[in-house]
N, C-alpha and C positions, 0 to 999 in steps of 0.2 A: 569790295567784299563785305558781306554781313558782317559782322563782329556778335557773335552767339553768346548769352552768356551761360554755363551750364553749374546748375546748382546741386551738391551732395548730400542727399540726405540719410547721415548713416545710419540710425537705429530705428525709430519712434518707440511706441510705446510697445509693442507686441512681447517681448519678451523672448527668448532664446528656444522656448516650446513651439513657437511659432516660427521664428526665424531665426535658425540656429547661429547665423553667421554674422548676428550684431556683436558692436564693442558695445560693451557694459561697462568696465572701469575705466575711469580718467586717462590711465595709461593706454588704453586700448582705442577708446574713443578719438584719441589725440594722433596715435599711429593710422588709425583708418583714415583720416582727415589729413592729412599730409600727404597721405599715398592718394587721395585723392585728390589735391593740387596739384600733384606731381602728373596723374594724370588728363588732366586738361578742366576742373573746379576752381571757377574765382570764386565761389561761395557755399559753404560750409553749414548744415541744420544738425543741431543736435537735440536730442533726448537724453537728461542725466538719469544715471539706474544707480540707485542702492546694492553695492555690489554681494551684501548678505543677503540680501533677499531677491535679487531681479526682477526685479520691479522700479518702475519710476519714480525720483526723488527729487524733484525741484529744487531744492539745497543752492539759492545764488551763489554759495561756496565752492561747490561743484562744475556747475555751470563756468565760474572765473578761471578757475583749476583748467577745466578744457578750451578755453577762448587762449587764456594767454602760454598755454603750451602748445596749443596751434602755430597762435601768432610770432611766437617764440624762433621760429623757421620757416614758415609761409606767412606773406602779405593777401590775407585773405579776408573773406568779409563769412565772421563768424555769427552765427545766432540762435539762441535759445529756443524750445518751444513753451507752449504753458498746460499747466494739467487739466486732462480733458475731461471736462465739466459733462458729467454721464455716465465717468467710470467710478469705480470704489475707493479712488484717492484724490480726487478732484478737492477741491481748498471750497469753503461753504460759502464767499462773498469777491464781489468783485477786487478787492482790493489786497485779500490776499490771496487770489490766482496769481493776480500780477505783481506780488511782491517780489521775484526775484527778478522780476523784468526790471521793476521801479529800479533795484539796489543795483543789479547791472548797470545801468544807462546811468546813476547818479556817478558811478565809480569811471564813467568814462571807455566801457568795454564793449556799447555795443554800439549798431548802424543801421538795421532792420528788428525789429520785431514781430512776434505773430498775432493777429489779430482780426481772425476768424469773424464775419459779419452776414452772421447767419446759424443756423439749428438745422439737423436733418437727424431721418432715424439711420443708424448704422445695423445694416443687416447683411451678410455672407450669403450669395448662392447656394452653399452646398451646407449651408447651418437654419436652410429655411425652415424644414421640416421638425424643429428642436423647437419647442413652445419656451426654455427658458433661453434663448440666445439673443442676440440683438441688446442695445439701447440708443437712447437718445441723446446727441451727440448737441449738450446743450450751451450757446452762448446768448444769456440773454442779455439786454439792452443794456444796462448795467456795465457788464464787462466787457462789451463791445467800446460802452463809452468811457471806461477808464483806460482799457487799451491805448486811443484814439489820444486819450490826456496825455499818457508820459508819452508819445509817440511824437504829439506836438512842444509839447516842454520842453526834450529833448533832441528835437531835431531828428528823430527818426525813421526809417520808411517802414510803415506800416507791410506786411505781408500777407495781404489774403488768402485764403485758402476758399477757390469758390466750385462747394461741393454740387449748388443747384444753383440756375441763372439768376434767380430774387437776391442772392449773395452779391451777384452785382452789381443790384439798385440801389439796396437797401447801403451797403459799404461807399459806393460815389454818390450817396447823395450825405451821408453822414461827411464823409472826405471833405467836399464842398463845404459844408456847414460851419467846421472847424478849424479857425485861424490859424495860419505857420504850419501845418502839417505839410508836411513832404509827401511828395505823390504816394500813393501805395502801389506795392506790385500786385498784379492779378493775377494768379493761379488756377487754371481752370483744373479741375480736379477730375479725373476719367480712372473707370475702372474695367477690370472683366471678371475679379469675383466678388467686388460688394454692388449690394442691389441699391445704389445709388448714383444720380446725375447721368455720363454717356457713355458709350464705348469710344473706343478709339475708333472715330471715324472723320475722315476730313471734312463731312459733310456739318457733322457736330460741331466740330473747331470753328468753322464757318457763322454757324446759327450764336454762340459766344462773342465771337468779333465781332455781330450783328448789333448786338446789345449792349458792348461797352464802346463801340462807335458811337453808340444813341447816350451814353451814360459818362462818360472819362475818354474822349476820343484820343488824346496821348497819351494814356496811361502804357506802362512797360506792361507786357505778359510774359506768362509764361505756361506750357502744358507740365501737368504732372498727375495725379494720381496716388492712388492707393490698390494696391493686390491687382496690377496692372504691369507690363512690360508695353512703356511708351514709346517704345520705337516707331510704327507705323505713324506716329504725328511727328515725326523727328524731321522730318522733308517739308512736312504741308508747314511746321511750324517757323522753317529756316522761309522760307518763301513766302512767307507772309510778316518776317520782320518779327518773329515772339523768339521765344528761348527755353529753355528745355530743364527739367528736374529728373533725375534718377537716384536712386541709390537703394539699398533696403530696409530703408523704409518702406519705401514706393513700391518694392517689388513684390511681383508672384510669392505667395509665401514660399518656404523650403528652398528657393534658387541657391542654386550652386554658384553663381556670379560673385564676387566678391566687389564690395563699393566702387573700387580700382577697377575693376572690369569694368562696371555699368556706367562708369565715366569714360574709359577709353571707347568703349563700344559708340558711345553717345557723340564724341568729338568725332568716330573714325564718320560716322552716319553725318554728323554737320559739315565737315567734308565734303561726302559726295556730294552733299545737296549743295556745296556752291558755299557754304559759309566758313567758318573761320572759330575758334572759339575763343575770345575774348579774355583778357587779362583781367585782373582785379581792378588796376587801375583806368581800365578801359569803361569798366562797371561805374566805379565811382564816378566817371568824368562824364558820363550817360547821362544820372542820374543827378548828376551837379546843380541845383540851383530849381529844379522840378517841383513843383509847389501842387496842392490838389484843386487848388482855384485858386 
């Protein structure tokens, strides 16, 4: 049987205006993240928010606060994301975007990282018609390659996020380049309200495989998205040996689902399709000894 791994992503960046039903404080973030272990997540993505303002607050203080009160009750694989360079809080150089990554991973808290290997513009279907909406969703070389540093320093697996195919080249061919890095995961990133990369379609899932066949042929995947409910790849994805992201983050704006749902829903769906969903430790022993070249 598959052994699936399913990854929860409770908040991102959107904000409560957007998605009313993210955890914002440490406490909240830490309850949403446990009830999603409980419902079938051996891995854990958060966004830290300033709970005076709600808004995102990188603070590796924060970040620590939610990893080891996670950890605390679940053996889980927890991780940070980093500020997205494009918005109005994004950090001005590569090295301090990734300063709470750095001071995480020095401290011994973390296992994966995020480390985006690629730029695209971020635009909304139903925000096309609004001349000031949209930006550019920027990671340049730079921050790519410090990512990729403490990720190897560290011994940790890089996480891609691959919003357009070039994300896939450009990130395994940097992988390759760079000594001791631990494989990265591949994220194929699908949506149905941003006007970026695919829809949910097997045929798409397909045309991805295609590419990191030719690019990282063992690389782990995984499908996920953004303003997307990834179900319809949740079959073609167990049948082809990848693994599966939810939570809302991921989701339809406004969903009524709560984290706990869109992981039970996700397990009940790896199920039919013949899989199984994978323990934490089933994750790590996967991913044991996986090198990028």
């Amino acid at each position: 049987m598959n052994k699936i791994w399913i990854e929860a992503a409770l908040n991102g960046p959107w904000g409560r205006e957007r998605q009313p039903g993210i955890p914002i404080t440490v406490a909240e973030v830490v309850r949403d993240g446990l009830a999603a272990a409980d419902a079938g997540a051996a891995i854990i993505h958060v966004h830290a928010y300033d709970p005076s303002t709600g808004r995102q607050n990188d603070r590796w203080e924060t970040y620590a606060a939610i990893i080891e009160g996670i950890r605390a009750k679940a053996d889980v694989i927890v991780y940070p994301t980093i500020p997205l360079a494009g918005s109005d809080y994004a950090s001005a150089n590569a090295q301090k975007r990734f300063a709470h990554t750095a001071e995480l991973a020095r401290r011994g808290l973390l296992e994966w990282t995020v480390c985006d290997p690629g730029s695209c513009n971020f635009a909304r279907f139903d925000e096309i018609a609004d001349a000031d909406s949209g930006f550019v969703y920027q990671n340049p070389m730079a921050d790519i390659r410090e990512g990729l540093r403490i990720s190897a320093e560290h011994r940790l697996h890089p996480g891609y996020a691959i919003y357009e195919p070039g994300f896939t080249r450009l990130g395994a061919a940097l992988a390759k380049g760079k000594p001791g890095l631990p494989t990265p995961i591949y994220r194929f990133m699908f949506s149905d309200e941003f006007a970026w990369g695919f829809p949910t379609r097997a045929a798409y899932l397909d045309a991805h495989l295609l590419l990191l066949a030719e690019c990282a042929a063992d690389a782990p995947w995984m499908v996920a998205g953004l303003g997307v409910d990834i179900g319809p790849l949740i079959a073609p994805a167990v049948a082809r040996g990848g693994h599966v992201r939810v939570g809302l983050e991921d989701a339809p704006w406004r969903t009524p689902r709560t984290n706990a749902q869109w992981v039970a829903e996700a397990a009940a769906q790896i199920r039919a399709a013949g899989g199984e969903p994978a323990s934490t430790k089933e994750v790590r022993a996967a991913l044991a000894g996986k090198m990028a070249a």
